[in-house]
C-alpha positions in Angstrom: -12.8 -68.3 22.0 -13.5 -66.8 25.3 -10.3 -66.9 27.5 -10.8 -67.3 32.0 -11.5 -64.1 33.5 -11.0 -62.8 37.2 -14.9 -61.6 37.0 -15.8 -65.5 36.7 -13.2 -66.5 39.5 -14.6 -69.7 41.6 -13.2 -71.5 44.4 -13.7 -75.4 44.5 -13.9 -77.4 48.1 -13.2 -80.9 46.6 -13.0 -83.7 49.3 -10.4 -86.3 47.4 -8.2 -89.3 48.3 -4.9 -88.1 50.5 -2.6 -89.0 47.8 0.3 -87.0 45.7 -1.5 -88.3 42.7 -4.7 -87.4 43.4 -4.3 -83.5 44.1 -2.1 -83.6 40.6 -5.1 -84.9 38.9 -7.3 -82.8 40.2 -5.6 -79.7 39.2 -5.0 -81.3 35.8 -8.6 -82.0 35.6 -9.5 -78.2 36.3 -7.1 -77.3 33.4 -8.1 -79.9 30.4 -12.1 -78.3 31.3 -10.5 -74.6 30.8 -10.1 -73.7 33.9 -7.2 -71.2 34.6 -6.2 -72.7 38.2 -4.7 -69.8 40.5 -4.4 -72.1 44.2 -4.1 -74.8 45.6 -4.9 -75.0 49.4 -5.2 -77.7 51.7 -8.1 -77.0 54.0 -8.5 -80.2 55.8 -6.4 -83.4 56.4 -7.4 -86.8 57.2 -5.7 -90.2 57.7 -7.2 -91.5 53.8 -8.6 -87.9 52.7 -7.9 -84.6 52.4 -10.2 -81.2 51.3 -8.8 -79.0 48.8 -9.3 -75.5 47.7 -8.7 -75.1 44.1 -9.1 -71.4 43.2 -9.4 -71.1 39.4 -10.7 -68.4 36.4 -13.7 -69.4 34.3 -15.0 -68.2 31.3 -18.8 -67.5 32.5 -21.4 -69.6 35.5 -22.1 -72.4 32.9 -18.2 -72.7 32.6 -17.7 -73.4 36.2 -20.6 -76.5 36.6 -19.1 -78.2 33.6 -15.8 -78.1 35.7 -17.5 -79.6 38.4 -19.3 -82.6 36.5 -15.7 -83.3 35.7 -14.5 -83.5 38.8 -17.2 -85.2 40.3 -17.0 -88.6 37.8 -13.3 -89.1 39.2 -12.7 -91.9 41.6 -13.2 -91.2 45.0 -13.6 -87.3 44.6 -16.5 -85.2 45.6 -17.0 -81.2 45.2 -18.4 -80.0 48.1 -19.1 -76.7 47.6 -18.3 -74.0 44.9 -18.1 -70.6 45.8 -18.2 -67.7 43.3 -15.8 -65.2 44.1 -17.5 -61.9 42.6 -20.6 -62.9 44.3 -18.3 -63.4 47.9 -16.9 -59.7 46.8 -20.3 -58.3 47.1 -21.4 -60.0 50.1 -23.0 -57.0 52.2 -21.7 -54.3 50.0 -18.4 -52.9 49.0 -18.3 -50.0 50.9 -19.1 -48.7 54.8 -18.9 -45.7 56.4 -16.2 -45.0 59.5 -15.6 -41.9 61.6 -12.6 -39.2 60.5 -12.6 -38.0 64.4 -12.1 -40.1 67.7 -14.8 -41.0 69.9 -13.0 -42.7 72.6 -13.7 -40.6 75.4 -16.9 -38.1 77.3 -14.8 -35.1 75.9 -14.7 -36.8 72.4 -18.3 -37.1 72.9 -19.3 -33.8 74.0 -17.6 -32.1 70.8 -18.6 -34.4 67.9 -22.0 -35.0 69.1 -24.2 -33.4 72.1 -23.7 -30.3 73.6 -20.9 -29.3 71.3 -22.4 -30.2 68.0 -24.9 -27.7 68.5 -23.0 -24.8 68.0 -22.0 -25.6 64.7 -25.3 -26.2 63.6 -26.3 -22.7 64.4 -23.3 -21.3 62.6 -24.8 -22.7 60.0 -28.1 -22.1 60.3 -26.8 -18.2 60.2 -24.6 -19.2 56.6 -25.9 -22.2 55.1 -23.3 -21.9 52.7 -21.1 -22.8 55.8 -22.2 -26.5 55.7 -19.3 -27.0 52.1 -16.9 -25.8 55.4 -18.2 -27.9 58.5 -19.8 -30.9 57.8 -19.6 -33.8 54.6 -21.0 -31.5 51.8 -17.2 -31.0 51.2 -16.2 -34.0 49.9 -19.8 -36.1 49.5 -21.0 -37.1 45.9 -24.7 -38.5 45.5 -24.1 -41.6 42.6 -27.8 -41.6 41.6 -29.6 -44.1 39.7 -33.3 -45.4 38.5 -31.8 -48.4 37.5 -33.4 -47.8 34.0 -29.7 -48.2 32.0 -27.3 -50.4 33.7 -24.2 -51.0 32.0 -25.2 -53.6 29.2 -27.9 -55.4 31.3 -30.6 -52.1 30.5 -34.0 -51.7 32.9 -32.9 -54.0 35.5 -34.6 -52.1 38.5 -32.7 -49.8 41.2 -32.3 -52.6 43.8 -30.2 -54.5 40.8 -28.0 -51.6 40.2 -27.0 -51.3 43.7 -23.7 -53.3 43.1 -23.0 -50.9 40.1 -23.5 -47.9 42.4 -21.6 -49.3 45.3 -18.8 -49.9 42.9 -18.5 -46.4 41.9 -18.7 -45.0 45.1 -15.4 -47.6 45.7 -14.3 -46.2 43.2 -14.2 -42.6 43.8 -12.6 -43.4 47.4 -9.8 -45.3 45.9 -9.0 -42.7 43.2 -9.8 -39.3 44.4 -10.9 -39.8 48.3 -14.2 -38.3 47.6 -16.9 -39.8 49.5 -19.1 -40.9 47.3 -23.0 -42.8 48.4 -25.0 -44.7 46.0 -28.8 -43.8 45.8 -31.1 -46.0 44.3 -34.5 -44.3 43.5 -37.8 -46.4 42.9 -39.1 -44.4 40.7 -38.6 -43.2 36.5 -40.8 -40.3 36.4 -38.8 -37.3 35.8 -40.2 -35.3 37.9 -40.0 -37.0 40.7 -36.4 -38.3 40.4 -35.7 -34.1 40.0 -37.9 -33.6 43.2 -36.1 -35.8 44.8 -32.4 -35.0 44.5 -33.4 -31.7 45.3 -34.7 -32.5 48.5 -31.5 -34.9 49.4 -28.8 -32.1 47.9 -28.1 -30.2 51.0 -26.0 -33.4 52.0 -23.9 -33.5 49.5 -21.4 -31.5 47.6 -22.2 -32.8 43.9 -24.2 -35.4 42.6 -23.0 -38.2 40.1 -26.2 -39.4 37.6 -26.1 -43.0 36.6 -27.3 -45.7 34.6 -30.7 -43.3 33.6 -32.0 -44.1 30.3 -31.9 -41.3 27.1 -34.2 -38.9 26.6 -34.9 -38.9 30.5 -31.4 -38.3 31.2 -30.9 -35.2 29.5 -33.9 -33.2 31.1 -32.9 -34.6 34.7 -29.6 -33.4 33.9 -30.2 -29.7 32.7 -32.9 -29.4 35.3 -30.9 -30.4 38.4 -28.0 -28.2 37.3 -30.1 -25.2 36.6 -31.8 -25.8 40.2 -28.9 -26.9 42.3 -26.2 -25.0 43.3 -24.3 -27.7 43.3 -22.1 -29.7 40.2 -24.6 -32.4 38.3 -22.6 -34.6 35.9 -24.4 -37.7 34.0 -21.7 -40.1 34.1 -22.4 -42.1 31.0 -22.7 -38.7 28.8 -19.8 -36.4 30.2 -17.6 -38.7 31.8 -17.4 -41.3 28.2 -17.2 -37.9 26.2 -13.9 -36.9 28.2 -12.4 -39.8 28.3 -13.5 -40.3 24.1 -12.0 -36.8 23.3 -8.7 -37.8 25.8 -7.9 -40.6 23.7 -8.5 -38.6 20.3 -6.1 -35.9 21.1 -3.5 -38.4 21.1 -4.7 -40.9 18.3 -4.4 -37.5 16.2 -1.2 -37.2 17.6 0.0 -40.6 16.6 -1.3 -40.1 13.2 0.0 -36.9 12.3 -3.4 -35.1 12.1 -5.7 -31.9 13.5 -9.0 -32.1 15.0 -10.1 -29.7 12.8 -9.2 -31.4 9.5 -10.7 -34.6 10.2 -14.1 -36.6 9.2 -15.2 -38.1 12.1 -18.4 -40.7 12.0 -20.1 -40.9 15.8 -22.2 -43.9 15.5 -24.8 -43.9 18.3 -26.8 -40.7 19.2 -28.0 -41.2 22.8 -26.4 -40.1 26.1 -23.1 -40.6 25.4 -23.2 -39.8 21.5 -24.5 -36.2 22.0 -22.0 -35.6 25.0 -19.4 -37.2 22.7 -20.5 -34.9 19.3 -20.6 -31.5 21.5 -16.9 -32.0 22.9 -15.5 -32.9 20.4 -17.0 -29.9 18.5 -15.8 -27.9 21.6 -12.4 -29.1 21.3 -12.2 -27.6 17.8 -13.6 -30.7 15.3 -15.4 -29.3 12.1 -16.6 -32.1 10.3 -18.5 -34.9 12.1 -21.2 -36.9 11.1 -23.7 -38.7 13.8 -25.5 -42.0 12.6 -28.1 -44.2 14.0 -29.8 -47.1 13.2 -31.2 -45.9 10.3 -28.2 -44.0 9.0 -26.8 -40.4 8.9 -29.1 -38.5 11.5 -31.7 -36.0 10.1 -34.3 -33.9 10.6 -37.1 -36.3 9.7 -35.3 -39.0 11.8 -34.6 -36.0 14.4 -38.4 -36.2 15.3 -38.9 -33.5 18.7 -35.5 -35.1 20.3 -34.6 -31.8 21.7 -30.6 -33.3 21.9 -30.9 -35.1 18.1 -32.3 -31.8 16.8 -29.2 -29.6 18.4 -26.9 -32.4 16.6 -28.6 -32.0 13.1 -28.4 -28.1 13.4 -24.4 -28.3 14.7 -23.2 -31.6 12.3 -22.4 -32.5 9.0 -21.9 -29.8 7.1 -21.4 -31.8 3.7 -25.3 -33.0 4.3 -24.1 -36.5 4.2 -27.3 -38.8 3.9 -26.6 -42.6 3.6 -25.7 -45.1 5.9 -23.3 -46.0 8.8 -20.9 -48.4 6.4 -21.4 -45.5 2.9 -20.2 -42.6 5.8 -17.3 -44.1 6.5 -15.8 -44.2 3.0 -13.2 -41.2 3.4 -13.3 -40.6 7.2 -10.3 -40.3 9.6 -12.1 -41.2 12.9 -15.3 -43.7 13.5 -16.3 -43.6 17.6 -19.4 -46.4 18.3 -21.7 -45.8 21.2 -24.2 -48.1 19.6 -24.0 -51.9 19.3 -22.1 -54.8 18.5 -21.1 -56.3 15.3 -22.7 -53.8 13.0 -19.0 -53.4 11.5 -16.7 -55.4 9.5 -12.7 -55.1 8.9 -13.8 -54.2 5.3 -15.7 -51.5 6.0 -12.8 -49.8 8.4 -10.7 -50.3 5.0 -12.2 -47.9 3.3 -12.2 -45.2 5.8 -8.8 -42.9 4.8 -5.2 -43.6 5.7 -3.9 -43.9 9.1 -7.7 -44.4 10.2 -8.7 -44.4 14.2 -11.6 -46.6 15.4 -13.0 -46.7 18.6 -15.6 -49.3 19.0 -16.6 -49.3 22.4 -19.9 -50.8 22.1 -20.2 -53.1 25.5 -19.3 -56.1 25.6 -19.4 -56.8 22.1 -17.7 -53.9 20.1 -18.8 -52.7 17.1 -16.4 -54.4 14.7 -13.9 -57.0 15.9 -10.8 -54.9 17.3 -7.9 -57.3 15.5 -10.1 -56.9 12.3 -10.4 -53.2 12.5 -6.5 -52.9 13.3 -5.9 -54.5 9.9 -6.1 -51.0 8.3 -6.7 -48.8 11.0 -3.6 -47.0 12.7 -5.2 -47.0 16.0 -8.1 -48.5 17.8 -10.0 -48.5 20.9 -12.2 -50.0 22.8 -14.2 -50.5 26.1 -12.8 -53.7 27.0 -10.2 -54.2 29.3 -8.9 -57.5 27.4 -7.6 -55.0 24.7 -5.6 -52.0 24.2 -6.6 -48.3 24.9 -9.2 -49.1 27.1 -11.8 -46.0 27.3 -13.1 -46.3 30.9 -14.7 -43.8 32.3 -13.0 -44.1 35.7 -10.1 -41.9 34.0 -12.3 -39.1 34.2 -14.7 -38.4 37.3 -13.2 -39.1 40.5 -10.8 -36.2 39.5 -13.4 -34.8 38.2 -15.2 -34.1 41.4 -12.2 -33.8 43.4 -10.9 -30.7 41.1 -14.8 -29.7 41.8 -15.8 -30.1 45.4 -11.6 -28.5 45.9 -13.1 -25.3 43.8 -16.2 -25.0 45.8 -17.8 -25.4 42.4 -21.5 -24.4 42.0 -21.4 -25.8 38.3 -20.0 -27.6 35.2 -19.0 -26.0 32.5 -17.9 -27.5 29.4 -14.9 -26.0 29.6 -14.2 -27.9 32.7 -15.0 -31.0 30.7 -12.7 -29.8 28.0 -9.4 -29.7 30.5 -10.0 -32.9 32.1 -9.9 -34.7 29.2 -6.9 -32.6 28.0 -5.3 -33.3 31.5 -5.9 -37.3 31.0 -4.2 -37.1 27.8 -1.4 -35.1 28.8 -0.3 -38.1 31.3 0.7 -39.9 28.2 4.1 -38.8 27.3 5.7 -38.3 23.7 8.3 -41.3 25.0 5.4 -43.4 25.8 2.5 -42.3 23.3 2.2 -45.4 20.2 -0.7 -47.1 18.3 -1.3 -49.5 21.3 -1.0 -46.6 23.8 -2.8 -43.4 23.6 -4.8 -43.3 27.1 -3.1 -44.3 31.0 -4.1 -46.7 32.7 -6.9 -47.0 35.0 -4.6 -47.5 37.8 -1.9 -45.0 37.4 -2.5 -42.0 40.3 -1.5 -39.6 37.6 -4.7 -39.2 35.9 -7.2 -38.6 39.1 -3.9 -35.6 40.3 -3.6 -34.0 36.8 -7.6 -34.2 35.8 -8.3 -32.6 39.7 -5.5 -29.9 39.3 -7.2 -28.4 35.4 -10.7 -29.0 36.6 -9.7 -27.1 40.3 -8.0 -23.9 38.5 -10.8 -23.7 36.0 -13.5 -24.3 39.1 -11.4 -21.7 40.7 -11.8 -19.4 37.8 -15.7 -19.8 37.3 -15.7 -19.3 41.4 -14.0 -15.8 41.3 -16.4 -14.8 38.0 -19.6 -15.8 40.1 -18.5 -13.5 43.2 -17.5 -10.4 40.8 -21.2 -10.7 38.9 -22.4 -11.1 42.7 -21.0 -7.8 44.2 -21.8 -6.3 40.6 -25.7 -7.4 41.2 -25.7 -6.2 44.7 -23.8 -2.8 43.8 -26.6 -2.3 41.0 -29.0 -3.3 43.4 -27.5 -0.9 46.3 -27.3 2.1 43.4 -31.0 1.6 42.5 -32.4 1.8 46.2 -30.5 5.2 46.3 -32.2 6.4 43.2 -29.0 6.5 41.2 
């Protein structure tokens, strides 16, 4: 049964009779419907009534009228409003955009705006690459979306994934203080969605992909960071695959097992599948096996998928070629990027000994957590409401920090590799167990440790980059002299 949840939080203006008994009733009311009531609040008084506030958690919107019919058939009380508290969240956005400088005075004035700002401008209109130094390029993120792949809700359009955006721009200021804008795009034709960020990138220091449907994602991806000179990372593959392989390093650690000894079965071989498969293969894994709906992946089922094709030549190196439920007869590690309820607790039973499972199929996993832990040694999923929660907000605000700190121009997968080493490192010996093998979303460890391995690697790549420069110009210096 679904328990009250802060997401479905409402707030109840009930006018009732100005008694003791009343208000007791009316809170007792709230609860025998379900309701999980968090305040009471007087907001008016009156000689024979009062007005109430009763805050309380629902389970969902239906939840929260059925709480009201109940109120309403008591004697002498009325609702008179209910007020959804997510939707009073969102109210004219989560974020805004305030100055870093004072502008208080004519000499404020003069510097951050007309005649002063000119002078910058023409410093860098001499060395463009001056703009990372002198203006929001530094620490600005573009969080891009077509609004073709929202979260569970799919193709709901770019104005409806506005909130989503919004919230990950929140996000990134609260965890990393990167500045982060969302950017909804009416459009889904790949070309113009790459045409576009490439017009908008001189603003910004790296740019965050979002929420764009598979195959389209992975061209937009590869073609933005071949053309840009600035990091491109597709949230929902790289920043799931880091946070995935995070998790893994210390499941394996809690179960006494290598990477490179295991089986693992990836079920799901879209955006996050691939991302998952290729760093976990990075990370040193020999043996994994990616399924879809019809089974192990193939050539046949392949078909020109330019991503399922690199999985078929880089996987399974028995040949395995049955289903999801016959691969995981012997494995040590099933991850689910798929859907819900395609699994049972029997069919986690027969993986191996000391089996990990991370089902993180949204909302609905892919088998029932407390049925999977029956014989699995660890499990994960995507849900807050459980253990080991994979959330991607582990991984990218650090991410970018490490990245816009470096100066980066790209991502490498190495950088990918140390920031999900980095998350997993927070996690001490004392503190790793079954039930936890990945921090907490809100511990300020994970955005400092990820930023500090992705920075020295950025840093690295960096110094690389100006060595073949000077090499290029020296060769091109040696050849105008005839040498």
């Amino acid at each position: 049964m679904a328990m009250p949840s802060p997401s479905y939080t409402i707030t109840l203006r009930i006018e009732a009779p100005a008694t003791q008994r009343a208000t007791s009733e009316l809170v007792h009311e709230v609860a025998a419907a379900g309701g999980s009531v968090m305040g009471v609040d007087i907001a008016q008084s009156h000689a024979d009534t009062i007005v109430v506030d009763v805050t309380c958690d629902t389970v969902d919107a239906e939840h929260g009228e059925r709480i009201v019919a109940a109120l309403d058939v008591l004697d002498g009380v009325r609702v008179l409003k209910m007020s959804d508290s997510t939707f009073l969240m969102h109210l004219g956005g989560k974020i805004e955009v305030t100055p870093k400088v004072p502008l208080k005075t004519r000499r404020d004035l003069s510097r951050a705006y007309t005649p002063g700002v000119a002078r910058v401008c023409l410093a860098i209109a001499k060395r463009k690459e001056d703009a990372r130094r002198l203006t929001i390029k530094r620490n600005t993120v573009a969080v891009v979306t077509d609004g073709t792949a929202v979260l569970g809700l799919g193709n709901i359009g770019p104005e409806a994934a506005m909130p989503v955006m919004e919230g990950k721009a929140a996000l990134f200021k609260q965890f990393a203080d990167v500045d982060a804008w969302p950017i909804a795009l009416d459009t889904t034709d790949t070309e113009e969605i790459i045409r576009t960020v490439k017009a908008i990138a001189p603003g910004f220091g790296g740019v965050n992909l979002e929420d764009i449907s598979a195959p389209r994602c992975f061209e937009i991806e590869a073609r933005l960071r071949e053309e840009l000179d600035i990091p491109v990372f597709h949230d929902d593959q790289h920043g799931t695959a880091i946070v995935v392989l995070a998790a893994l390093i210390n499941a394996l650690k809690v179960t006494g097992k290598k990477i490179g000894d295991v089986r693992i079965a990836v079920s799901g071989v879209g955006a996050a599948g691939s991302a998952i498969i290729r760093l976990l293969l990075a990370q040193g894994a020999r043996d994994i096996i990616g399924f879809d709906r019809n089974g192990a992946l193939t050539t046949e089922s392949a078909g020109q998928d330019v991503s399922r094709q690199w999985i078929v030549e880089n996987t399974n190196p028995t040949g395995f070629t049955g289903t999801l439920r016959e691969g995981l007869v012997g494995a040590d590690v099933f991850v689910g990027v798929s859907a819900g309820n395609i699994l049972k607790g029997a069919d986690v039973a027969r993986m191996n000994d000391q089996a990990i499972v991370f089902a993180l199929a949204n909302p609905t996993p892919e088998v029932d957590p407390i049925a999977a832990g029956e014989t699995a040694a660890v499990v994960a999923t995507g849900r807050s409401d459980y253990p080991n929660q994979i959330n991607n907000v582990l991984a990218f605000p650090g991410l970018f920090r490490g990245l816009l700190d470096a100066g980066a121009a790209q991502i490498t997968d190495e950088m990918l590799r140390v920031a999900a080493v980095a998350i997993s490192s927070v996690v001490s010996d004392e503190e790793l167990n079954p039930t936890f093998i990945i921090p907490g979303v809100f511990d300020h460890r994970v955005a400092e440790a990820v930023a500090d391995a992705v920075r020295t690697e950025g840093l690295k790549q960096t110094e690389v980059e100006a060595v073949r420069a000077q090499d290029a110009e020296q060769l091109a210096q040696d050849v105008g002299r005839g040498l």
